[in-house]
C-alpha positions in Angstrom: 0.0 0.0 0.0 1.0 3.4 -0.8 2.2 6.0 1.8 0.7 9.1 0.5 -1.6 11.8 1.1 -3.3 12.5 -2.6 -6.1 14.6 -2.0 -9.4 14.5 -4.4 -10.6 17.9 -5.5 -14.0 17.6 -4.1 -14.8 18.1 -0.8 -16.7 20.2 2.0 -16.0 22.0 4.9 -18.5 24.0 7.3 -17.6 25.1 10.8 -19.5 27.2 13.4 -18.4 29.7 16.7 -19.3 32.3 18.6 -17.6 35.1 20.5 -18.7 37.8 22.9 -22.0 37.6 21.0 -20.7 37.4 17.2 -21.9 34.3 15.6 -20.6 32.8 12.3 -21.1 30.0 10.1 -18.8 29.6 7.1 -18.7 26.5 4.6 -16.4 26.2 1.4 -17.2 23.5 -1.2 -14.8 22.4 -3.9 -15.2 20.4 -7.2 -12.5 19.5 -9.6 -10.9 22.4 -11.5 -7.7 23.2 -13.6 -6.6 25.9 -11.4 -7.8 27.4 -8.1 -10.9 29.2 -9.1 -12.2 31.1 -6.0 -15.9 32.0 -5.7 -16.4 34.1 -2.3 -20.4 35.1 -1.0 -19.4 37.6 1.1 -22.3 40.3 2.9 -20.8 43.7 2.8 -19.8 44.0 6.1 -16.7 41.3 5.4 -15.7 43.3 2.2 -12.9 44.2 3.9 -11.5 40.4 4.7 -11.8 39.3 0.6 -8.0 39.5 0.8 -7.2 38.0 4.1 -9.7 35.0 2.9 -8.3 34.1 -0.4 -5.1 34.2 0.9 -6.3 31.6 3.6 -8.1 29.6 0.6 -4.4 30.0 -1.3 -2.3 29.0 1.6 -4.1 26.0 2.0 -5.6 24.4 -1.6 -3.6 24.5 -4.8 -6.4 23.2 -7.0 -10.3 23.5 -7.4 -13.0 25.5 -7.9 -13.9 26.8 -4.6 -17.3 28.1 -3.2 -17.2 30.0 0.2 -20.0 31.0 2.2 -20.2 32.7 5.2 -23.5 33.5 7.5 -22.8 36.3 10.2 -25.0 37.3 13.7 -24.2 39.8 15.8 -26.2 39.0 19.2 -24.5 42.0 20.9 -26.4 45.0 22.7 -24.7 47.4 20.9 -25.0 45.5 17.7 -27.8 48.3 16.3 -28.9 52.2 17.0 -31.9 54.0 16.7 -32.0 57.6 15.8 -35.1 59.6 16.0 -35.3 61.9 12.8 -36.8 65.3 15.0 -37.2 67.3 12.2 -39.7 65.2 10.6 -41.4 64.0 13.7 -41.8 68.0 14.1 -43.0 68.2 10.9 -45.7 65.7 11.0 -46.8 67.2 14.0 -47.3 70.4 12.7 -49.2 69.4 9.8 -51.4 67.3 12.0 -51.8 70.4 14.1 -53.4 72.3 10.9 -55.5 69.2 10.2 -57.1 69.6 13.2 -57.5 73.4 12.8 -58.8 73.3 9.6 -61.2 70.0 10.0 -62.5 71.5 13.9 -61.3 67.7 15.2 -59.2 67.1 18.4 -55.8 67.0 18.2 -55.5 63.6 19.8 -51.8 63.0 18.8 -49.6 61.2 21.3 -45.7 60.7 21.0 -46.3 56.9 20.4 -48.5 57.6 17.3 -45.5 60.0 16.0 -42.8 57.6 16.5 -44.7 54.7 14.4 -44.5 57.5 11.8 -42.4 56.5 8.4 -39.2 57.3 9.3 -39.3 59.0 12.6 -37.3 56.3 14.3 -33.9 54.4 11.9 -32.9 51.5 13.4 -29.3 51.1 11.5 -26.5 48.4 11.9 -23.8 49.5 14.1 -20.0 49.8 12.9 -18.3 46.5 13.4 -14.9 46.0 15.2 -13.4 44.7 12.2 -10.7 43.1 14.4 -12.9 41.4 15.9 -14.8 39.8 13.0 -11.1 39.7 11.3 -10.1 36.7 14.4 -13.6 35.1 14.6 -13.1 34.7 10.6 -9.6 33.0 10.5 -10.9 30.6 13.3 -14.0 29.7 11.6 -12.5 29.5 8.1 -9.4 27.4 9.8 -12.0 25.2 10.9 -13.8 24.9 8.1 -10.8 24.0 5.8 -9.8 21.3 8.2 -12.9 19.4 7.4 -13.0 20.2 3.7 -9.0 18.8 3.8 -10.0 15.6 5.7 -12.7 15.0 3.8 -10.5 15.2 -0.1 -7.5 13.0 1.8 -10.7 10.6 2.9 -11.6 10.5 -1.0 -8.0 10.8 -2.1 -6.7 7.5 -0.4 -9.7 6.0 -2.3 -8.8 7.0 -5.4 -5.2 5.9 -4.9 -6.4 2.4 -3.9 -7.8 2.0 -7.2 -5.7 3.9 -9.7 -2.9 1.5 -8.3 -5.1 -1.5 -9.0 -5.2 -0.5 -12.5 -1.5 0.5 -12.6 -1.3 -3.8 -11.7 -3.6 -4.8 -13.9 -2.1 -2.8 -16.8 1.3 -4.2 -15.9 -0.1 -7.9 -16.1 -2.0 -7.4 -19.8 1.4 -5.8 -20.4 3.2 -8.8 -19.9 0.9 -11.1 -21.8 1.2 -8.4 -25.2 4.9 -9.1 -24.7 4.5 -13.2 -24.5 2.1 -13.1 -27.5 4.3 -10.4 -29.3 7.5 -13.1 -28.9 5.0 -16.4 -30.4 3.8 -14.1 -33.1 7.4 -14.0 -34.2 7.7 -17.8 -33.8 4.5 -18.4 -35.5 5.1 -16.1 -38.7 8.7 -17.9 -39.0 6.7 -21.0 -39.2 3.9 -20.1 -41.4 6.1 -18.3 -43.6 8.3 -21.8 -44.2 5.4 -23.6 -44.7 4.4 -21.4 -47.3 7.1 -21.0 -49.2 7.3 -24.9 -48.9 3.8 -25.2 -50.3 4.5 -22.7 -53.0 8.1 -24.5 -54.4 7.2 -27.7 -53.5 10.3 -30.5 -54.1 12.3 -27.1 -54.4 14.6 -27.0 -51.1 13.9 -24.1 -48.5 16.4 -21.7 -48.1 16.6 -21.1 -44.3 19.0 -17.9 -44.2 16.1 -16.3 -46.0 13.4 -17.8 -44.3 15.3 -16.2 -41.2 16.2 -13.2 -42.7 12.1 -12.2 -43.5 11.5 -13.3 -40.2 13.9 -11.5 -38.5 12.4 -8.2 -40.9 9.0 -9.2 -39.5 10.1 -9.2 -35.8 11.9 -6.0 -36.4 8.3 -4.3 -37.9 6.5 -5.8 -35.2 8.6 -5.4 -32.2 6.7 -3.4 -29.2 9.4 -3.9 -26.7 10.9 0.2 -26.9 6.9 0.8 -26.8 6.5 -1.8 -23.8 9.5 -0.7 -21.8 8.6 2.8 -21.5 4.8 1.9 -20.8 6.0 0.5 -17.8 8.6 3.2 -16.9 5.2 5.6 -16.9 3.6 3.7 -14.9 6.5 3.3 -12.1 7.1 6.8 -12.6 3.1 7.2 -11.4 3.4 5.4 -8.8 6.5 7.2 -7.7 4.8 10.6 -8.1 1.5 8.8 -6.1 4.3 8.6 -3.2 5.8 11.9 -3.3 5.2 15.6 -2.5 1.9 17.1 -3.1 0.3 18.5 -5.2 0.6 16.3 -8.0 -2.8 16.0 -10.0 -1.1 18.2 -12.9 2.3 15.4 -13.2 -0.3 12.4 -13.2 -2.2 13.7 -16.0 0.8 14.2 -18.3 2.3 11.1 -17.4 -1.3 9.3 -18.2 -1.1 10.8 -21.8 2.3 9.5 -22.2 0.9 6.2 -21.0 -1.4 6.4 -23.7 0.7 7.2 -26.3 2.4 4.3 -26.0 0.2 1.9 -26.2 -1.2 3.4 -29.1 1.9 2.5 -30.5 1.5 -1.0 -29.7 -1.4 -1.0 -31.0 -0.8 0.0 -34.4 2.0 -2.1 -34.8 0.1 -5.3 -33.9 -1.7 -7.3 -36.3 -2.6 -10.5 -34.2 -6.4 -10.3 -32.9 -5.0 -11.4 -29.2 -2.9 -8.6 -28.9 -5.1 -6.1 -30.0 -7.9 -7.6 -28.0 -5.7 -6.8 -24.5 -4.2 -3.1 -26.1 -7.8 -2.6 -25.9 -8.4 -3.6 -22.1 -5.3 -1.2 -21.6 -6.8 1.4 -22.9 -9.6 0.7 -21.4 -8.3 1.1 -17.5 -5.8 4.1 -19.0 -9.3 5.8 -19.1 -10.5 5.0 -16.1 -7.2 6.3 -14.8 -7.7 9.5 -16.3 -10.8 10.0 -15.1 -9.8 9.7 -11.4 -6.6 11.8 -12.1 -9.0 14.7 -13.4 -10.1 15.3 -9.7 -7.1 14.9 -8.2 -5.5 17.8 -6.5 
């Protein structure tokens, strides 16, 4: 088993607190992506922490798309004001006051009835402590990002488990194309003297040239440059599996080189049982791709 710490590209993250009365919730979800693509839903009151969070988000993921949210409370005493507009509340009066002079009805008005006025009373949001919400925002986030961390390593270590299982299974098709690749050799030698036999009957067979179009053949034919590199790549995955992270980008180049060789092989081949396993090769090549794609 592999001692590593890939991490998947997908993952989530959400982490609560509270302090002297400031609440905040703040998740961050990630999907696979070429580069780190940051997406931040930020109220207006944190406008002034979009630098200090994508540099978190930077400092701690190298690749994804990343969507953060954050949901703030402030339970405080002192979190709002309310200012009483005089002016107006003097102006309403007054014109009340000439209602009732003009229609000869009581001037009833009391002070409760002026304050439910439009505007007479603003109840307005007041100014944060920014380095307060600044702390309480680095915890929370921290928090956040350990889950979302655990969580891709959790997924990670799956997909290492079975990109190496395919890695093994590519290496043992490998080494049936290059037993069939050596009795294709064989077998042409043979069918070629038997038909050169068949064709000059009582004439005798010349072996030196039997040899020499075989050994042309095997030449043509040969996959071993093709098959010796193939399985270079692959060590040379499972190397970079074991190594320093990040290493999604390096796995997905050395994948295309895996394919490119056995394209090779399987243009050069012409017997039905090789082509039949280049095809299963392929086949879990793509299925390696596809996990390297969301790794990190």
């Amino acid at each position: 088993m592999l001692e590593q710490q890939v991490a998947s590209m997908t993952g989530y993250g959400r982490a609560t607190a509270q302090i002297e009365g400031r609440e905040m919730t703040v998740e961050v979800k990630t999907v696979n992506h070429r580069y780190l693509d940051i997406a931040l839903r930020l109220p207006r009151v944190f406008s002034f922490l979009e630098d200090d969070i994508r540099k978190m988000l930077q400092s701690r993921l190298s690749r994804g798309h990343v969507e953060f949210y954050v949901n703030y409370r402030n339970h405080r005493d002192d979190s709002k004001s309310v200012e009483a507009d005089v002016a107006l509340a003097k102006a309403y009066m007054d014109a009340i006051g000439q209602l009732s002079a003009s229609s000869g009805l009581q001037n009833d008005v009391t002070l409760s009835f002026i304050s439910r006025l439009p505007e007479v009373l603003n109840v307005s949001e007041t100014e944060e402590d920014q380095d307060a919400l600044r702390e309480l925002m680095r915890g929370v986030l921290s928090s956040a990002l350990d889950q979302l961390k655990a969580m891709r390593l959790t997924e990670g270590q799956e997909m290492v488990r079975d990109v190496s299982g395919r890695i093994e299974t590519i290496l043992v098709l490998v080494g049936q194309i290059e037993a069939r690749s050596t009795q294709t050799v064989d077998e042409y030698y043979q069918k070629l003297r038997a038909r050169i036999a068949e064709l000059l009957e009582n004439v005798p067979v010349d072996p030196d040239r039997i040899a020499t179009e075989a050994a042309v053949f095997a030449d043509k034919a040969s996959i071993a440059e093709e098959t010796v590199r193939l399985r270079s790549h692959m060590q040379q995955f499972l190397d970079t599996l074991r190594g320093e992270q990040p290493c999604g980008r390096k796995l997905d180049f050395i994948v295309q080189e895996m394919n490119r060789e056995i394209n090779t092989v399987g243009s050069k081949a012409s017997d039905a049982e090789i082509l039949s396993k280049v095809v299963d090769v392929k086949s879990e090549i793509e299925k390696i791709r596809e996990q390297v794609q969301n790794i990190e």
